[in-house]
C-alpha positions as CSV (number, residue, x, y, z in Angstrom):
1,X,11.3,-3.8,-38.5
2,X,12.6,-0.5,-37.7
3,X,12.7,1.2,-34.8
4,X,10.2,4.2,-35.5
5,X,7.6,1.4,-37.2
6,X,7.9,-0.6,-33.9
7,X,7.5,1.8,-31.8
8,X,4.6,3.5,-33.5
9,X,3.0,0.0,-33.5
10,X,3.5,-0.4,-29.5
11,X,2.2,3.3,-29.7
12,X,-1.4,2.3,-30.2
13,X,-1.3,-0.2,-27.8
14,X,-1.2,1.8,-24.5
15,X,-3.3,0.7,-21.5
16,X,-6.0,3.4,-19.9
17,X,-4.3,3.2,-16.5
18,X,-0.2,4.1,-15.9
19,X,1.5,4.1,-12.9
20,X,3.6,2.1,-9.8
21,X,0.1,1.0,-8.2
22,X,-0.4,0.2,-4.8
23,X,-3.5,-0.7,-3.4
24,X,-4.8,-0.3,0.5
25,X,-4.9,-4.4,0.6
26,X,-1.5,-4.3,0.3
27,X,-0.8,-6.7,-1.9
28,X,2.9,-7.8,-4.2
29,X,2.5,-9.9,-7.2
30,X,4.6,-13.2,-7.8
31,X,7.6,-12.9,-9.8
32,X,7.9,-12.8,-13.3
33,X,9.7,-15.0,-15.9
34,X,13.5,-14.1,-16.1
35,X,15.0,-12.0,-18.6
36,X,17.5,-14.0,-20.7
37,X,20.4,-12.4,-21.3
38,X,21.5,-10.3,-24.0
39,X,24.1,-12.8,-25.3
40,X,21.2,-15.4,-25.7
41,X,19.1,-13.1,-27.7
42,X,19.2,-12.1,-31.8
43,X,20.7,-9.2,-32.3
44,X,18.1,-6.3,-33.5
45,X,19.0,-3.8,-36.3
46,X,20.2,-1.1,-34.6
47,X,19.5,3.0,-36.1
48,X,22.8,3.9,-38.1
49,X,24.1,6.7,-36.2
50,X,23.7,5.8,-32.7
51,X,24.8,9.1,-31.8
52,X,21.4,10.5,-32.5
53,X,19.7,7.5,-30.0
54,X,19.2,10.1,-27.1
55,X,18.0,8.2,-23.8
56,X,15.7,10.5,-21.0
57,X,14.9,9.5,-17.1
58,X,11.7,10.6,-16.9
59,X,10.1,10.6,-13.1
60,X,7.0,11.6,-12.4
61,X,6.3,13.0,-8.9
62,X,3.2,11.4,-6.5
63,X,0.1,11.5,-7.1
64,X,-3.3,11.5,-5.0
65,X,-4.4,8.1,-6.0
66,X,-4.0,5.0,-4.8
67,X,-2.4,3.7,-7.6
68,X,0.0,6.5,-8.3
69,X,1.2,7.7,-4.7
70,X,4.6,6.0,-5.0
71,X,5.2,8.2,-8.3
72,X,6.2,6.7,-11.4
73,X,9.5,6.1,-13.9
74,X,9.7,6.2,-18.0
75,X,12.1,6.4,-20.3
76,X,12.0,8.9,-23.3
77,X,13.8,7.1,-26.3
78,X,14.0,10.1,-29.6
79,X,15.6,8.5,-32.3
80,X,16.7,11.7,-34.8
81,X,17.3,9.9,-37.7
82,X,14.0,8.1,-37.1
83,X,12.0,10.7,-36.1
84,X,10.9,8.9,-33.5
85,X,10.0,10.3,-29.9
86,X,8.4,8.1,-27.4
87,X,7.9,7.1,-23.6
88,X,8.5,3.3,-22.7
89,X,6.4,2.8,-19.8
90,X,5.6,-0.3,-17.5
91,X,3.3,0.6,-15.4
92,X,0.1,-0.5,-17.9
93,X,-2.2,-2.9,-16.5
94,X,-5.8,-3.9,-18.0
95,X,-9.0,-2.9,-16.5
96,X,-11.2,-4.0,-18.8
97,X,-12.7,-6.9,-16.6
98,X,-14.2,-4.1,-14.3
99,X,-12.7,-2.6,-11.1
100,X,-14.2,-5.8,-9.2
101,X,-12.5,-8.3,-11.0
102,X,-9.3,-6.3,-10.7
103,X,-9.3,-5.8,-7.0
104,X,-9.9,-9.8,-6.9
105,X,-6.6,-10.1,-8.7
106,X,-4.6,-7.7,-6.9
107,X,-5.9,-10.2,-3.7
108,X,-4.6,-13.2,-5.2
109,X,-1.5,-12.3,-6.0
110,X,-2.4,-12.0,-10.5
111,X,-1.3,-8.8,-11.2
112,X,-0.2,-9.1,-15.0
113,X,1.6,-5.4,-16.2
114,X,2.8,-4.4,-19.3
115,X,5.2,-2.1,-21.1
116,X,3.2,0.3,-23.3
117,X,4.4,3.3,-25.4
118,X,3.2,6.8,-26.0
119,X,4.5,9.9,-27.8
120,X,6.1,11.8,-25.4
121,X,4.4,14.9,-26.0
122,X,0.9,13.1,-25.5
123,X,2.1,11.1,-22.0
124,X,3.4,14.6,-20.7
125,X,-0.4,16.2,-21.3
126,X,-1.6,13.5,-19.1
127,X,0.5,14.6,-16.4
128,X,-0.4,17.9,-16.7
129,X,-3.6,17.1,-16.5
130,X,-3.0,14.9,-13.4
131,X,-1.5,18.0,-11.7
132,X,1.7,15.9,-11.4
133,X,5.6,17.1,-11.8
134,X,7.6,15.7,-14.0
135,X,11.6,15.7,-14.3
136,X,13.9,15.1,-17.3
137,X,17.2,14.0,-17.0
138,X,19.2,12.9,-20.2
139,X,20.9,9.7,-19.5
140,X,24.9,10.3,-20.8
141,X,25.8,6.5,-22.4
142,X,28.3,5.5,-25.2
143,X,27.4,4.2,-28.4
144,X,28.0,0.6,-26.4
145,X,25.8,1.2,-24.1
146,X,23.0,2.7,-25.9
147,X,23.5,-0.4,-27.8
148,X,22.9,-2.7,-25.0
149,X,20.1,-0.6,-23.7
150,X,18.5,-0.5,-27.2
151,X,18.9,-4.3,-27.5
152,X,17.0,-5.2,-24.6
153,X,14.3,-2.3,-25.1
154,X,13.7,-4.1,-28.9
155,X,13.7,-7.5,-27.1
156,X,10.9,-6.0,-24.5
157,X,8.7,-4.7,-27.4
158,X,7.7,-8.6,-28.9
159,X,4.6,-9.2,-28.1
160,X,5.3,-12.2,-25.9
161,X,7.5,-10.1,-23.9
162,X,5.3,-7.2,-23.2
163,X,3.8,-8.3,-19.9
164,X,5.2,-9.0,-16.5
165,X,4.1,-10.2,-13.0
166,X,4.1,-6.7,-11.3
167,X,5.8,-6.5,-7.6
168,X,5.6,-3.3,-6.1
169,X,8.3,-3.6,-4.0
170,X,10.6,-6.1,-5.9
171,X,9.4,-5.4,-9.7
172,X,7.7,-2.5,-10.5
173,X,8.1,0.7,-13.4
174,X,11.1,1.7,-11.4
175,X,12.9,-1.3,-11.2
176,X,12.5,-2.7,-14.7
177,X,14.6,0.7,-15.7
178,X,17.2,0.3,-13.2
179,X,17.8,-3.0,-13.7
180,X,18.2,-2.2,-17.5
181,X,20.2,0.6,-17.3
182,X,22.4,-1.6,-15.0
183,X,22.6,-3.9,-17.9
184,X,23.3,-1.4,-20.5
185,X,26.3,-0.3,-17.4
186,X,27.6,-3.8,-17.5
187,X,26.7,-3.7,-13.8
188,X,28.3,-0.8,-12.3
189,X,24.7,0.6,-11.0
190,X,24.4,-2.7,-8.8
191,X,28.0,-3.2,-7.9
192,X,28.2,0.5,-6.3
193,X,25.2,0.5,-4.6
194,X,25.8,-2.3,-1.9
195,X,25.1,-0.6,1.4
196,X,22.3,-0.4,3.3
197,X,20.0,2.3,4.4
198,X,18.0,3.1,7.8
199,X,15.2,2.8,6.1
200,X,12.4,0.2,5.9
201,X,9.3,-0.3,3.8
202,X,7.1,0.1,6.7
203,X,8.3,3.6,6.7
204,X,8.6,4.2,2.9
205,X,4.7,3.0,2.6
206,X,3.4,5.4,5.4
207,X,5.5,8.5,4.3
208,X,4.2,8.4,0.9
209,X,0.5,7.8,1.8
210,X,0.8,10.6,3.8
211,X,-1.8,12.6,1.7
212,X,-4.4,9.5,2.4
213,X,-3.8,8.8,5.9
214,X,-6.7,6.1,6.3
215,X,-5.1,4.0,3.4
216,X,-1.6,4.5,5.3
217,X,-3.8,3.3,8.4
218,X,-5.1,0.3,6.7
219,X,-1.7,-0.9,5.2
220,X,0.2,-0.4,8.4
221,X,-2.2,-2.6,9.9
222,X,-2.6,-5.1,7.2
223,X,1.3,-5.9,5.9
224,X,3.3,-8.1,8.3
225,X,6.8,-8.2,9.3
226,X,8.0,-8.3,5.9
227,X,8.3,-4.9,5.7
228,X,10.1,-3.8,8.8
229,X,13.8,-4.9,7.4
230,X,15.5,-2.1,6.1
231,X,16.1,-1.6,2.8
232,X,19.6,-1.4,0.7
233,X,20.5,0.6,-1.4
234,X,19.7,-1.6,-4.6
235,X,16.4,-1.9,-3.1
236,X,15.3,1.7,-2.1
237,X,15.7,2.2,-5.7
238,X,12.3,1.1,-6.4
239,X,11.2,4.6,-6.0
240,X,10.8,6.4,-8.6
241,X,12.9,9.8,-6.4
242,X,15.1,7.8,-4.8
243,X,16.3,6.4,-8.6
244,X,16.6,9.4,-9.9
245,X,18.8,10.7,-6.8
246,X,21.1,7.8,-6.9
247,X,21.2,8.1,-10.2
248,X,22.7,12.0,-10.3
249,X,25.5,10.8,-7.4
250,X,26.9,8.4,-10.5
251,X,29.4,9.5,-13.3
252,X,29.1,8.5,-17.0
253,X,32.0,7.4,-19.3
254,X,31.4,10.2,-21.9
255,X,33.1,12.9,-21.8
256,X,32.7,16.9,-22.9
257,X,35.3,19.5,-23.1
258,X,38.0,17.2,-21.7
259,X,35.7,16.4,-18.2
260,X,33.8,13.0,-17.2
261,X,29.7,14.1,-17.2
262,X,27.6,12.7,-15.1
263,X,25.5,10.0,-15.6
264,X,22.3,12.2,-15.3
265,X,22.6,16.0,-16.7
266,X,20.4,18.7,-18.4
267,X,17.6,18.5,-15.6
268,X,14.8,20.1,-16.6
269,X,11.3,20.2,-15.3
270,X,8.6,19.3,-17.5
271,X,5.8,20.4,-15.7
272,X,5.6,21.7,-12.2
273,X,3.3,21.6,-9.4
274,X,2.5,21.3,-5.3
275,X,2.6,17.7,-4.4
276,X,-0.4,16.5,-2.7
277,X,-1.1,18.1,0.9
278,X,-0.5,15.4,3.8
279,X,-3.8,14.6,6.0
280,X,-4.3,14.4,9.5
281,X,-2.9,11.0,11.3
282,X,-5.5,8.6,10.9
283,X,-4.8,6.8,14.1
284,X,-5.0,10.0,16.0
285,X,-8.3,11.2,14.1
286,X,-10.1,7.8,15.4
287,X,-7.9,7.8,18.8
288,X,-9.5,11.2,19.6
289,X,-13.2,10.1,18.0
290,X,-13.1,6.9,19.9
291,X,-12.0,8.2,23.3
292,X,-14.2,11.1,22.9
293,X,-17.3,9.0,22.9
294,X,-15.8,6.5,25.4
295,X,-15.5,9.0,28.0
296,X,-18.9,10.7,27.4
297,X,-20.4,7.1,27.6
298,X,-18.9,7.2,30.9
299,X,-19.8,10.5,32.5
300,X,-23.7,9.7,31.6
301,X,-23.8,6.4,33.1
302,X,-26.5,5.8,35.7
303,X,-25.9,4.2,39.1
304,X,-28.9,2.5,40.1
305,X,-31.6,4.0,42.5
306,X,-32.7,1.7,45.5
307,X,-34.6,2.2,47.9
308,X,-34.1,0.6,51.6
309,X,-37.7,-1.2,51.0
310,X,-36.0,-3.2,47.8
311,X,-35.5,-6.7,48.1
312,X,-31.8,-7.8,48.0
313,X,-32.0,-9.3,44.7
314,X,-32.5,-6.1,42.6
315,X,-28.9,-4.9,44.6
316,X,-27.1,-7.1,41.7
317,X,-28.6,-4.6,39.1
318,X,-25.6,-3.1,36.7
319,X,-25.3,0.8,36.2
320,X,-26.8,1.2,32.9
321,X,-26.8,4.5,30.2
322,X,-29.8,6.4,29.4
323,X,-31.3,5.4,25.7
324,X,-28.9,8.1,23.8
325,X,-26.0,6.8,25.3
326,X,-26.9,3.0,24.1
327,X,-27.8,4.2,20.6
328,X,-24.1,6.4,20.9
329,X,-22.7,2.7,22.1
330,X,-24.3,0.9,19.4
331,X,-23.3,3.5,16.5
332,X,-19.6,2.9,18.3
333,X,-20.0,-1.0,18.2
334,X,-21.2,-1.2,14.3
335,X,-18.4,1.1,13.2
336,X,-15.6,-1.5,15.6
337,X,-17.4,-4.6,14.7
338,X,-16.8,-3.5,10.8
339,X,-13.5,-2.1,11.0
340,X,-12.2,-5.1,13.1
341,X,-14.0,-8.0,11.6
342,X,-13.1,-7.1,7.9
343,X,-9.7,-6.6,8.3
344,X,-10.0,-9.7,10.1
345,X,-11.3,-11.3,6.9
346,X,-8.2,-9.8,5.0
347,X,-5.6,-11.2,7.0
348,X,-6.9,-14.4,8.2
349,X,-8.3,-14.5,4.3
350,X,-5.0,-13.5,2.6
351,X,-3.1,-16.1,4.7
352,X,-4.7,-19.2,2.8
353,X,-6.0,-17.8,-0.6
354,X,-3.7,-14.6,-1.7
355,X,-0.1,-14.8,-3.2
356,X,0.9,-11.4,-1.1
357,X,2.9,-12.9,1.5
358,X,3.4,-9.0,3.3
359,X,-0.1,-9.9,4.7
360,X,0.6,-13.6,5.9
361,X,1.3,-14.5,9.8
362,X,0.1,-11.1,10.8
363,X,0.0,-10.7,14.5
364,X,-2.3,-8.2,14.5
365,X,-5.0,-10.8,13.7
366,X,-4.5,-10.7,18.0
367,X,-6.6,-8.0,18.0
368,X,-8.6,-8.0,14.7
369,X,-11.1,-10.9,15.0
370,X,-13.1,-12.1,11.6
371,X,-15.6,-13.2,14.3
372,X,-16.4,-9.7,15.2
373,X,-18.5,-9.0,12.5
374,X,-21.3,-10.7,14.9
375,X,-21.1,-7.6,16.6
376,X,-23.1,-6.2,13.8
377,X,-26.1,-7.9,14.9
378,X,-25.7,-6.7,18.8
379,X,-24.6,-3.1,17.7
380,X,-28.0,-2.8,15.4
381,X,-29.9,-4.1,18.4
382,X,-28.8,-1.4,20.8
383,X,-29.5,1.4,17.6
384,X,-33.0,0.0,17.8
385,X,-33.9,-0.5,20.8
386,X,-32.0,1.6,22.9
387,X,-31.2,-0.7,25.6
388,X,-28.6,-3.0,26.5
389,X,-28.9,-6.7,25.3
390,X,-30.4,-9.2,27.0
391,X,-28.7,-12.5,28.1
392,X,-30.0,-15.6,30.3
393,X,-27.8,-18.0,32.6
394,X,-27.5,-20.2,29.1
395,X,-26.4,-17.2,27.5
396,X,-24.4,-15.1,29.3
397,X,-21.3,-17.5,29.6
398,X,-20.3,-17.2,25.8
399,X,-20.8,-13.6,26.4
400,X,-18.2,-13.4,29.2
401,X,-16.2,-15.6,27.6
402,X,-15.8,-14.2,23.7
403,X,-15.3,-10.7,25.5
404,X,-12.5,-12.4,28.0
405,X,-11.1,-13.9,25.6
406,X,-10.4,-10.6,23.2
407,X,-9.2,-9.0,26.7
408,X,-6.7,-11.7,26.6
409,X,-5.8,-11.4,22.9
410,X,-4.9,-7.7,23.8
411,X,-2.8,-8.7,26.9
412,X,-0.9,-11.1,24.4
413,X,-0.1,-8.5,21.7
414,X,1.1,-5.8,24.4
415,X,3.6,-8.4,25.7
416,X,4.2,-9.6,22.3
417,X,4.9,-5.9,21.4
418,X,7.3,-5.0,24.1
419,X,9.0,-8.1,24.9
420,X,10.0,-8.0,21.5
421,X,8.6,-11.6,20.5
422,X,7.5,-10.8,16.8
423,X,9.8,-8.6,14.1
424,X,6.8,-6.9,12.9
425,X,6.4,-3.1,13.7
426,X,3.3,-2.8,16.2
427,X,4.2,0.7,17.6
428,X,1.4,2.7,15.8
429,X,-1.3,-0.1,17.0
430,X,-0.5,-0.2,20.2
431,X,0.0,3.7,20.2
432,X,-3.1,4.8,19.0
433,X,-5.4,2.3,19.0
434,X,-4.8,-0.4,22.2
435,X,-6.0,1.4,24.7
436,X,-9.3,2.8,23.4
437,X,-9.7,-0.4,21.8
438,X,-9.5,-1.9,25.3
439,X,-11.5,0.0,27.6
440,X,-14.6,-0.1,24.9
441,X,-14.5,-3.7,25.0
442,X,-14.8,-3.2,29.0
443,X,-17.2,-1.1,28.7
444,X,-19.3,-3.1,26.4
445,X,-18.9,-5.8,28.8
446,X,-19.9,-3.8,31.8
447,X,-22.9,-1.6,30.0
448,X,-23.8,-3.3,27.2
449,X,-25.6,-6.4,28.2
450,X,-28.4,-6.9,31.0
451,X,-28.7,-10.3,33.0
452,X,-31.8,-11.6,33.3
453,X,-32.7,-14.0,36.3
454,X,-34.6,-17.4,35.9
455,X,-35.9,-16.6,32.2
456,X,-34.9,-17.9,29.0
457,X,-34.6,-15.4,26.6
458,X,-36.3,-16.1,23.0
């Protein structure tokens, strides 16, 4: 089969959705098979003149969705003699089970990609149309290597071969061309790059979810200490920019006019526009929000009123908030018992049933509690009603002691945090979010219930 006829055939097959996805569950997908090697494969009849085989780095710029905010890699193959002009792209995957069915995938650990192809033309539309930029580098190879890159493309277009198990750190759009342009190198791509950088995937994962600052706020919190090691070189090149910048710092071994070229010339941008505009920092946004409402819950709470004819008993009376500020406590206490107690579910959930281990062992579960999601039941209560919950002597202990015992969780992860104990990055938690997290769990504890003596409360 020829080139242009396979191509043309893979052509038709494209998937809806393209792009190096990341959801805010931040999940990774097992590894794939392993490629075989080129000297275990049948050779693939190769286009006459090899000299009009013309190889393009294509790299899309970010996006502001959730799959496409780490940006994206293709490769533009136009075959002259051929006629043939296409865009090899991995980052298919099938949604045709429904958006629920994929999300419960992504959780497990099942993400199946694909390579797909599309005329080049057609692909670059898209991108217009996603508002995205989009640069073009010609890749400089001999006729040796464009055979060995031509080789293994063939070998990726069987059927059998199309799919993959996506990682988005380890195998993703990005890597599955650097790794085959190493190949086609003969291994000079990985044997240069062997340092490592400052930079880890902690802070690779919050920079470029900048322009969705509640998903960065979500995956900061969700992935473990996995991703606080600092990347290499090798690695860092699973984004899409940082490929295409090592990639321009590399030489070629063609020549033109008696010099070396690089390995990466004739930039040019295919379509051009403003990537997307960062957001606020989530953990300041609900920092501010939750401290705001802490401290007005404090300034309108009410001492009690005796007078010097009252009996001594009524002296143990708590100060309690007027019925605006317990329905302002129990809006507060939904929106905490949600956040907390789902992402509770996640980790604690992920642990045992999901193949992501960047959400396993998470010692943020310290804070987070699947149990709070009780709280849903006390927070509607005080909406209601507008008045603290009651609790007897039978009561009242597993009160003291749930909301002592999350008092203590805290105490554990701020010692945990700076004594150093755990690898994982807690410094935007404990930043942002400990100490407002704290003091409303006192203050829930303080205004939130009412004890009631010598009656049982049905």
């Amino acid at each position: 089969m020829s080139i242009i006829s396979r191509l043309r055939r893979c052509a038709t097959s494209g998937l809806p959705r393209a792009g190096c996805a990341l959801w805010f569950l931040l999940i990774a997908a097992a590894a794939g098979a392993a490629v075989p090697p080129l000297d275990e494969l049948d050779a693939y009849p190769e286009p006459e003149d090899l000299g009009g085989l013309h190889f393009y780095l294509v790299t899309v710029d970010v996006g502001n969705q959730l799959w496409d905010n780490f940006g994206h890699t293709a490769l533009r193959v136009r075959d002259e003699a051929a006629g043939a002009d296409l865009l090899f792209n991995w980052g298919g995957f099938d949604t045709s089970g429904g958006m629920f069915r994929f999300g419960l995938n992504f959780f497990l650990g099942e993400m199946n990609y694909r390579l797909f192809t599309v005329p080049t033309a057609q692909a670059y539309a898209r991108y217009r149309t996603e508002e995205r930029t989009v640069w073009e580098d010609r890749i400089n190879l001999n006729n040796a290597e464009k055979s060995r890159l031509y080789q293994r493309l063939m070998w990726n277009l069987e059927p059998e071969n199309l799919g993959y198990a996506y990682d988005y750190f380890d195998d993703n759009c990005t890597t599955r061309l650097r790794d085959y342009l190493d190949e086609a190198l003969e291994g000079r791509l990985s044997e240069h790059f062997t340092g490592m950088t400052e930079t880890t995937y902690r802070q690779v994962v919050w920079s470029h979810y900048e322009s969705l600052s509640p998903v960065a706020m979500l995956l900061d919190i969700g992935m473990n200490s996995n991703i606080d090691r600092a990347m290499s070189e090798w690695e860092a090149m699973f984004l899409p920019l940082s490929l295409r910048r090592q990639l321009q710092a590399m030489h070629s071994d063609v020549a033109a006019a008696g010099e070396r070229l690089g390995l990466l010339t004739e930039p040019r941008v295919a379509s051009a526009f403003p990537p997307p505009a960062k957001q606020w920092n989530a953990y300041l946004v609900l920092m501010l929000i939750m401290a705001s409402l802490l401290l007005w819950l404090l300034l309108t709470t009410r001492k009690p009123r005796f007078s010097r004819h009252m009996i001594s008993s009524h002296s143990r009376q708590r100060a309690s908030l007027p019925p605006a500020s317990y329905r302002v406590l129990g809006g507060l206490s939904l929106t905490c018992s949600l956040f907390s107690g789902l992402l509770g579910c996640l980790m604690l959930g992920s642990w045992f049933w999901s193949g992501h281990e960047d959400l396993h062992h998470n010692v943020n579960l310290l804070l987070f509690w699947p149990t709070d999601l009780l709280g849903i039941v006390y927070a509607l209560r005080l909406l209601l009603l507008k008045s603290p919950w009651p609790v007897d002597r039978y009561s009242a202990p597993y009160v003291n002691y749930y909301l002592l015992a999350h008092l203590l969780g805290m105490a554990v992860y701020a010692t945990v945090h700076f004594t150093g104990l755990s690898n994982q990055d807690q410094t935007n938690v404990v930043t942002w979010l400990l100490a407002p997290v704290a003091l409303f769990t006192i203050l829930v504890w303080l205004r939130g219930f009412r004890r009631l003596e010598n009656a049982i409360v049905m």
